[in-house]
C-alpha positions, 0 to 999 in steps of 0.5 A: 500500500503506497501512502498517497493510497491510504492517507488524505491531506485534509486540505478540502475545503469541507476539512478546513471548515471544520478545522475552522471550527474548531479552531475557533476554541480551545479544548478546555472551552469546548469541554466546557461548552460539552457538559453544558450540552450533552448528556453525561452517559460517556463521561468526560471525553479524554479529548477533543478532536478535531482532524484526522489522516491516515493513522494520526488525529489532531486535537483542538490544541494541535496535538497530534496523536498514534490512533491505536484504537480507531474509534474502537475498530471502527475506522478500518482504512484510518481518518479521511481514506481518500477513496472512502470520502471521495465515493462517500462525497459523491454518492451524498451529491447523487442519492442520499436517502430514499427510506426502506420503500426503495433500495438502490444499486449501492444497497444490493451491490454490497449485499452481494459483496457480504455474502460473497466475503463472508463465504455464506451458502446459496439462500442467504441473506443480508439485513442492514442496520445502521450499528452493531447493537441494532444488527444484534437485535436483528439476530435476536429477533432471528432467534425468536423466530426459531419458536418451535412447536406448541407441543415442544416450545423453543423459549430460551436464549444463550450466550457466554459470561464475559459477552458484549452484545450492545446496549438496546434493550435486546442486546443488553439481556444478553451482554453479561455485565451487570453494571450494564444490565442491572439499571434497566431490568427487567430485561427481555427474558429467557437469556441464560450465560454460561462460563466462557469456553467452558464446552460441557456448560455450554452442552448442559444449557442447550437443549430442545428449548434453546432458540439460540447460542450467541457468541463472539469468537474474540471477546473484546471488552472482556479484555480480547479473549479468544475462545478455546480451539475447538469451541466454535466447532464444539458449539456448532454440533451443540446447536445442530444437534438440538435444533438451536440457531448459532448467531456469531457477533463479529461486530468488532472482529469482522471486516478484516480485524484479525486478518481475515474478513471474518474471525471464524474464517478457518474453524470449519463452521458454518454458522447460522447467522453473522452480524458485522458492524463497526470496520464494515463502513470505514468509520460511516455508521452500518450494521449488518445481519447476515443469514446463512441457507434459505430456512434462515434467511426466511425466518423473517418475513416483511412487516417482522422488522425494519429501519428507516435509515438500515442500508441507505445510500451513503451508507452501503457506497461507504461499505463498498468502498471500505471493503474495495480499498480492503481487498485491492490494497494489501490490506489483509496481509498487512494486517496479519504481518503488523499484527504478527509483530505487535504481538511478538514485539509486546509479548517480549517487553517485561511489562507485559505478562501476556498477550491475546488476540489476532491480527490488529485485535491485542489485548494486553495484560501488564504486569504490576510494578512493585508499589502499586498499590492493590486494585489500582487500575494500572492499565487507566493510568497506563491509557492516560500516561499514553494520551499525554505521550500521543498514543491513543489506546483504551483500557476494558480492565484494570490489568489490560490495554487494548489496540484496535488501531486502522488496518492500515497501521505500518510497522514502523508506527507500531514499534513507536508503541512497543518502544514507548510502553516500557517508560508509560507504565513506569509513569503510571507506576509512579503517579499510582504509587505518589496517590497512595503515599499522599492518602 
């Protein structure tokens, strides 16, 4: 890939109105004029943003900063892709919403192109959604219509203790956090967690009342861990045998995150349905839900589901686009060689205990220096220490960081990363231990 094919200057006229903009106020101010405005639900943001290309995104101080999480998988070719905008920008000047009375060439194009991509049998279908969490309340509904008889009727759902699903109403009852879960029950009913990887809980919970087993096969705010080998094989014969659906959530490892366009690429299974999300459009908001047979794809019939915006013109020409640049640019094997070296490059670092995942999907354990005290969350102090120096990665517990960064991501910014960590965690070691000396 040739950096002139994966990078944009921002010098639009549309880049410098909004740099513009944000120019016209510091980052304080607009923190400011943030908490006066939006609702409090994400916190205080850790930044605010104004520009970004290629891997690199400036603040409205004129920061620059290693994007290592890319929007949490989302920004899959990186910040203003040249190809992406410029077929975003023309498909928005041609067509640009037309409702779900009417489909559009661009629609049917990338639907085709997802069954294609994902290795789906003759008979399967695309529904698309406009985020992850609505592709999973497609599947969820999927899973409903999977009823049974009046005699033998099929009334539960299971997923795994550790999962992430999403936050509708639907996804959150089978998203295991409770801290998620507990200020909104009760909660659709009928989903029963298991112990992740664990085979014979899972051959225990699934019989002839079993609608479904949701999974995903790296379990990312779980701290990005993978299932066991065998697992996905093991839950297919599970399901199969007692006529229960396998749904796999590849929202967050689909579309080339771990170096194939789905994770499940090489278990030998074939899954019932897929959902996708997030690195699908490139940064643009999509969802998906990909049917796999005929029975499947007719288990939902016109008038069971919808959406206003799913599947929109802009939308699936951005999917389209992300996925060309994706196929057409190298970009799966350099995402399977950076993310070989990542992986061997902070396995080696001595504060690092371990590290899990696939392709440009890590998760890192550290090791706790001597004088932090216990439960300090070490990895929030390693992600702030990280943002100060310009690297930009985030923390789904208190021992692990994660990298989700752009597919596009070189070896050279990568061991940027791996050459700074020893001094992050230091720095966050020493701010951990100066805290509890002054308590």
């Amino acid at each position: 890939m040739s950096q002139d094919s994966r990078q944009s200057t921002g010098s639009s006229p549309e880049a410098r109105g909004a740099s513009e903009l944000a120019g016209t106020s510091s980052g304080s101010e607009w923190l400011s004029r943030y908490s006066g405005s939006l609702m409090g639900v994400f916190g205080t943001p850790q930044r605010v943003l104004v520009r970004g290309q290629g891997c690199y995104v400036w603040d409205a101080d004129g920061k620059q900063y290693l994007d290592l999480l890319g929007g949490i998988a989302v920004n899959a070719l990186g910040h203003a892709h040249p190809f992406v905008t410029s077929v975003i920008s023309s498909q928005l000047a041609t067509l640009g919403h037309v409702s779900n009375f009417f489909t559009s060439p661009t629609q049917v194009a990338l639907a085709e192109k997802l069954l294609e991509v994902t290795g789906a049998p003759a008979g399967s279908k695309v529904f698309f959604a406009n985020s992850g969490t609505e592709a999973n309340e497609a599947a969820f509904k999927l899973a409903r219509r999977n009823a049974g008889t009046a005699e033998e009727p099929r009334t539960k759902v299971v997923a795994l203790e550790g999962a992430f699903h999403g936050r509708t109403m639907g996804a959150l009852a089978l998203t295991a956090k409770k801290a998620y879960r507990e200020p909104f029950e009760p909660l659709p009913g009928g989903v029963v967690h298991v112990p992740f990887g664990d085979v014979e809980a899972l051959a225990a919970a699934v019989d002839r009342t079993t609608q479904a087993v949701f999974l995903e096969p790296i379990q990312g705010e779980a701290g990005v861990v993978p299932l066991p080998p065998g697992y996905l094989a093991a839950a297919r014969k599970i399901t199969r045998d007692a006529g229960a659906l396998l749904i796999v959530d590849e929202v967050q490892t689909g579309m080339g995150r771990t170096g194939t366009w789905l994770a499940i690429e090489g278990s030998g299974i074939v899954p019932d349905a897929v959902t996708l999300a997030k690195g699908l459009g490139g940064g643009f908001p999509i969802g998906a839900l990909v049917t796999f047979g005929g029975e499947n794809s007719a288990r939902l019939t016109a008038g069971q589901h919808g959406t206003t915006f799913g599947g929109n013109p802009v939308a699936t020409a951005a999917a389209l686009a992300t996925l060309h640049a994706i196929e057409t640019q190298g970009v799966l094997a350099n995402v399977r060689a950076v993310g070989e070296r990542l992986h061997a490059a902070l396995g080696a670092l001595p504060e690092v205990a371990e590290v899990r995942g696939r392709g440009l999907l890590l998760g890192l354990d550290l090791v706790t220096p001597a004088g932090v005290p216990e439960g300090a969350n070490l990895a929030a102090a390693v992600v702030d220490a990280a943002l100060e120096a310009g690297f930009i990665v985030n923390a789904p517990g208190p021992r692990t960081v994660r990298l989700a960064p752009p597919l596009i991501l070189t070896a050279e910014q990568a061991d940027t990363f791996v050459a700074a960590l020893p001094r992050l965690v230091a720095t966050a070691a020493e701010r951990l231990t100066a805290e509890k000396e002054t308590k």
